[in-house]
C-alpha positions as CSV (number, residue, x, y, z in Angstrom):
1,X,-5.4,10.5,14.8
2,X,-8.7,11.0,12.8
3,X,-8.9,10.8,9.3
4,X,-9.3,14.7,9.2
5,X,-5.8,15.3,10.7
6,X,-4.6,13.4,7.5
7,X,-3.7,13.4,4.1
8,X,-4.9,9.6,3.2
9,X,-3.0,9.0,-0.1
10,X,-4.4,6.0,-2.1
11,X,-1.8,4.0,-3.6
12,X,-2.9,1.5,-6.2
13,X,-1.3,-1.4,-7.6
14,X,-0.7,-2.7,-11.7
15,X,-3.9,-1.6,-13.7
16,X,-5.1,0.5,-11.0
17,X,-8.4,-0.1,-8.8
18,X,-11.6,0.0,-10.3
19,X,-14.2,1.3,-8.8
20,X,-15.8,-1.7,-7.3
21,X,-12.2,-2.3,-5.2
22,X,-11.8,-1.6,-1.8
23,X,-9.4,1.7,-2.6
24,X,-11.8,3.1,-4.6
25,X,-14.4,2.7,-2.2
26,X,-12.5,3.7,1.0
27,X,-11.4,7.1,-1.4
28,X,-15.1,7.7,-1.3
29,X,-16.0,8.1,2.1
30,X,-12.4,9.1,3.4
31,X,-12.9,13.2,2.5
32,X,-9.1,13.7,3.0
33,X,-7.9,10.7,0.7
34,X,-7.0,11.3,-3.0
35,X,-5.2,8.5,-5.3
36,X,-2.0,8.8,-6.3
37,X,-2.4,8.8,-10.1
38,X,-0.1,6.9,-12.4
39,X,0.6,8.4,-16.4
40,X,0.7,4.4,-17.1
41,X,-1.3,1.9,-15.3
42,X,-0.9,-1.8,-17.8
43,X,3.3,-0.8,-18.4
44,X,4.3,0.7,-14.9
45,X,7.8,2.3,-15.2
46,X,9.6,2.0,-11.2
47,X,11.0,5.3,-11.6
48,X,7.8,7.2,-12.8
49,X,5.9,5.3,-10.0
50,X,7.8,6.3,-7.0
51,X,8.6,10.1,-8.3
52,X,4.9,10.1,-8.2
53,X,4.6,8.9,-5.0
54,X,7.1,11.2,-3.4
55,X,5.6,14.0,-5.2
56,X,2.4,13.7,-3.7
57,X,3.1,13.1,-0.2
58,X,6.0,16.2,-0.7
59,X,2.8,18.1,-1.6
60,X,0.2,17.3,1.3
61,X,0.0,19.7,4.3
62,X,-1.1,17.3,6.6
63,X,0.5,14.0,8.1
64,X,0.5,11.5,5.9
65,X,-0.8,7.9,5.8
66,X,-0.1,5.7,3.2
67,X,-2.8,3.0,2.1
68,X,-0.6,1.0,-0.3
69,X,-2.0,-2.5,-2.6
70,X,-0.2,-4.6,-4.0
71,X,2.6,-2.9,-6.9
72,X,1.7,0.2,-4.6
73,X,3.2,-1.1,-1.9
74,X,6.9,-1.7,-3.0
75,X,6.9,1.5,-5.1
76,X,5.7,3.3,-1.7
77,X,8.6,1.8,0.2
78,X,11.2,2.6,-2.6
79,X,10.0,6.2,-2.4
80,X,10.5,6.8,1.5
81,X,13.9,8.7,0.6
82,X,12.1,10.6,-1.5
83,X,9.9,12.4,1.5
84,X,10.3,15.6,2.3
85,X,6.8,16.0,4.8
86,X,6.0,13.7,7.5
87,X,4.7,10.3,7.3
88,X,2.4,9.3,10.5
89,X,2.1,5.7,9.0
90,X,1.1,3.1,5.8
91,X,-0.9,0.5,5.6
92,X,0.4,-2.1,3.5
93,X,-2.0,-4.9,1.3
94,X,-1.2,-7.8,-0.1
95,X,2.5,-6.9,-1.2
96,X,3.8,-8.6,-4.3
97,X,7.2,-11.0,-4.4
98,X,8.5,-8.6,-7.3
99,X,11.7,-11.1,-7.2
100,X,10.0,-14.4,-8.1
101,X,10.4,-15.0,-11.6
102,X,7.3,-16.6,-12.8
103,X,5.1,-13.2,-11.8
104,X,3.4,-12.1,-14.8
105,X,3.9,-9.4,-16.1
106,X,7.6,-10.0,-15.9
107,X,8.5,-6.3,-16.3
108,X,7.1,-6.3,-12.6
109,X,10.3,-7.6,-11.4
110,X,11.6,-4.2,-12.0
111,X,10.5,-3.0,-8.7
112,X,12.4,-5.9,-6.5
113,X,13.8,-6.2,-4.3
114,X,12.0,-4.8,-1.7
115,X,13.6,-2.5,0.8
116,X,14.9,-4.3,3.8
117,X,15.8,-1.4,6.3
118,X,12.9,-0.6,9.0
119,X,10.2,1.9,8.3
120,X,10.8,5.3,9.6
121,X,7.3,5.0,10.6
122,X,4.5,2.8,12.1
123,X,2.8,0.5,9.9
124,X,1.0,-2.3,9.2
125,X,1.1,-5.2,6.2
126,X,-1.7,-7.2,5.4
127,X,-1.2,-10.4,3.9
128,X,-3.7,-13.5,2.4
129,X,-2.5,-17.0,2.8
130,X,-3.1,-17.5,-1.3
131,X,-2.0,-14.5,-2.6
132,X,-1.1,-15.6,-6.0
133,X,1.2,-12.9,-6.7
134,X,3.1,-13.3,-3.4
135,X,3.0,-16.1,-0.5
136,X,2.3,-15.2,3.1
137,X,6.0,-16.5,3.9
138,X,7.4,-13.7,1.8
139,X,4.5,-10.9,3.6
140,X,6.0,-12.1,7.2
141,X,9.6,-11.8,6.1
142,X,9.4,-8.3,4.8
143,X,6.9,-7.0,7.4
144,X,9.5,-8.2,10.2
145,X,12.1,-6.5,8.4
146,X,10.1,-3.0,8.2
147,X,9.2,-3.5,11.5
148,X,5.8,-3.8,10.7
149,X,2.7,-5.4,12.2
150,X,1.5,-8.5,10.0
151,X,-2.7,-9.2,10.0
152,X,-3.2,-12.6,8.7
153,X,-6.2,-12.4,6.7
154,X,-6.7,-16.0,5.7
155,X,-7.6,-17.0,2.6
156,X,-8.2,-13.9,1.0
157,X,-6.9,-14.1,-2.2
158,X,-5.1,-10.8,-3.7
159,X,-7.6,-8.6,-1.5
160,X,-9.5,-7.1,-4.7
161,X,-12.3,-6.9,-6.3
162,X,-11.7,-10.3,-7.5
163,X,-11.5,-12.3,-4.8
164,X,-14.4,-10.4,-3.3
165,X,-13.1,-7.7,-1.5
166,X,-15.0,-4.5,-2.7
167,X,-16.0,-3.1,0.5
168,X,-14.1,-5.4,2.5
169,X,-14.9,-4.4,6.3
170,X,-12.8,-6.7,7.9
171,X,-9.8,-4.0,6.1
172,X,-11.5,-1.3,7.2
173,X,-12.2,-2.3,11.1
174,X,-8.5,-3.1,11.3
175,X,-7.4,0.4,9.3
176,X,-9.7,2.5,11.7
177,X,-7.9,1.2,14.6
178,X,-4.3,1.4,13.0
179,X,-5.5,5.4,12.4
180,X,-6.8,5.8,15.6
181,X,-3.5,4.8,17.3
182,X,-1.3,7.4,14.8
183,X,-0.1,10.6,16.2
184,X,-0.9,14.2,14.6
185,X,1.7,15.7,15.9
C-alpha cells in the first residue's frame, strides 16, 4: 500500500502534538493524513475520545491506517468496535500503562485497561526502554496480546518532541515499510 491508497489518521496523545513532534511533522508531508481532533486536549474524557476516533475513520473513503501516540493509542484500541469502514492497519507509539496508579494525570487511568483481544488487523507497537509513562515490559505484554509486532527502540524516552523525536527517521523508515506491506484491497 502507498500512502495515497490511505486515509492516514493522526492520533495524538494528552495535550496533543505540537508542531515540532513527530505527528505533526509526518501530517505535513503525508497529503492523505489528517489528525483526529479532540474538543479537550489537558482533561481528555474516554468516551469523547474514542467517539471521535470512530467517527473519523467511519467517515474516510479509503483504507485506514491508524498512527496512534501515546493516550491515542488505548483510545484507538477501545474504539475498534466502533468501526464501521475498513482498517488496513495502526501503528502504535509508545502506549501508556493507563492502570499504574502513580501516572499523572490520574484521570488517565480512565482509559485502562487496555483491550486484550487480538487486533482485527495488522499492526505494529513501538516501545522505548524508558518510557516514563509506561515500561517496555508492559509494551511487550500488550503488543503480544494484539498480535502485534513490537520495535524496540532503545532508550527513546516517550518518542516526542521532548526526548528529541521531532522528525524522528528511525519512526519513519520503519512506518514506510509497515505501509508498504498493507493491502488496499
Amino acid at each position: 500500500m502507498k500512502a495515497s491508497d490511505a486515509d492516514i489518521l493522526i492520533i495524538p496523545g494528552y495535550t496533543n502534538s505540537g508542531p515540532g513532534h513527530w505527528q505533526s511533522r509526518w501530517q505535513a508531508k503525508l497529503s492523505t493524513a489528517r489528525r483526529v481532533e479532540q474538543a479537550e486536549w489537558t482533561k481528555p474524557v474516554r468516551e469523547d475520545w474514542i467517539a471521535r476516533i470512530a467517527e473519523e475513520v467511519n467517515a474516510s473513503t479509503r483504507p485506514v491506517v491508524l498512527i496512534a501516540h501515546s493516550l491515542g493509542a488505548p483510545s484507538a484500541i477501545h474504539a475498534i468496535p466502533r468501526f464501521r469502514k475498513r482498517v488496513a492497519g495502526a501503528f502504535l507509539v509508545a502506549p501508556p500503562d493507563v492502570t499504574n496508579p502513580d501516572i499523572r494525570p490520574k484521570h488517565l487511568m480512565t482509559f485502562g485497561p487496555y483491550p486484550r483481544d487480538p487486533l482485527p488487523f495488522p499492526s505494529i507497537t513501538v516501545a522505548s526502554r524508558n518510557d516514563p509513562f509506561g515500561s517496555y515490559e508492559h509494551a511487550d505484554d500488550m503488543a503480544s496480546s494484539w498480535g502485534s509486532f513490537l520495535v524496540d527502540a532503545g532508550e527513546a524516552g516517550h518518542i516526542n518532541a521532548d526526548s528529541g523525536h521531532g522528525p524522528w527517521p528511525e519512526g519513519t523508515m520503519v512506518f514506510a515499510q509497515f505501509l508498504s506491506r498493507l493491502s488496499a484491497d
